[in-house]
N, C-alpha and C positions, 0 to 999 in steps of 0.2 A: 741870563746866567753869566757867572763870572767865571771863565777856565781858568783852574788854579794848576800846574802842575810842578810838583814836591821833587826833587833829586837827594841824594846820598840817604843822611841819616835822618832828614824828617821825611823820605814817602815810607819809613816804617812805623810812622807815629797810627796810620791808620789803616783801619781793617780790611784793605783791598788789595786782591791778587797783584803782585808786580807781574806786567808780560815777561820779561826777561832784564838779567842785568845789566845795571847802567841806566836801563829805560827810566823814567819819571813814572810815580805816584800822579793819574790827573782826575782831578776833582772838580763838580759843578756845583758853585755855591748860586745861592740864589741873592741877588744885588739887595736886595732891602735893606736897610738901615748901615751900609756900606759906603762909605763915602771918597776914602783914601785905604793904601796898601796897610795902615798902623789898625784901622777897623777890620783891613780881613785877617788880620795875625788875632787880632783879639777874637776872633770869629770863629779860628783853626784852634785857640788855645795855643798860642805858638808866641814865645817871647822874642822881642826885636831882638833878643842878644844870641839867640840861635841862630839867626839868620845872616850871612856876611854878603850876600849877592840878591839883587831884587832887578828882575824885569819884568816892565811892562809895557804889550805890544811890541817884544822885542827891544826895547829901551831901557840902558839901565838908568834905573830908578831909585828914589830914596822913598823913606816911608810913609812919606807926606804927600807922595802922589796920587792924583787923585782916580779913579777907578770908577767905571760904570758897568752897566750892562751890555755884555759884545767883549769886553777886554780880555785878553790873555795874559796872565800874571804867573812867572815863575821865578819860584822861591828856590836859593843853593843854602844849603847849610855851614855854619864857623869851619867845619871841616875839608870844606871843598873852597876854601878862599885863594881866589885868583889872583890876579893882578889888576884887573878891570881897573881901582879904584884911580892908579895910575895915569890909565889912558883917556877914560871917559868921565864926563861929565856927569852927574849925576841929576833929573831933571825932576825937579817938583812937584 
């Protein structure tokens, strides 16, 4: 499985209790036909242009990264845009 977890305004896209706020929305997707971060958006329904922050494994990440089974991938939404873009490198 692929741990997906959602913060701000996309962990309200889906129908699961938040524990508390601030917490993240986290979801287990199942890896089949997933290959990179741009398949699990299309998987969530979730358009790249919502999305302003992508980590995977803890690494920020662009959308072309590629993703398997075991990975941790969190999503920040346009709303919660940092400055990451700044400092870190973005890896493929």
């Amino acid at each position: 499985m692929i741990t997906v977890k959602l913060y701000g305004d996309l962990r309200k896209r889906f129908n699961k209790p938040i524990n508390s706020p601030g917490s993240p929305n986290t979801l287990e997707i199942e890896p089949s036909g997933i290959t990179d971060v741009n398949d699990l958006l299309q998987e969530l329904q979730i358009a790249g242009e919502e999305v302003s922050h992508i980590f995977v494994n803890g690494r920020y990440s662009s959308v072309n990264k590629k993703v398997m089974n075991g990975d941790r991938v969190a999503l920040f939404p346009r709303n919660m845009g940092l400055l990451y873009k700044w400092y870190f490198t973005k890896e493929e």
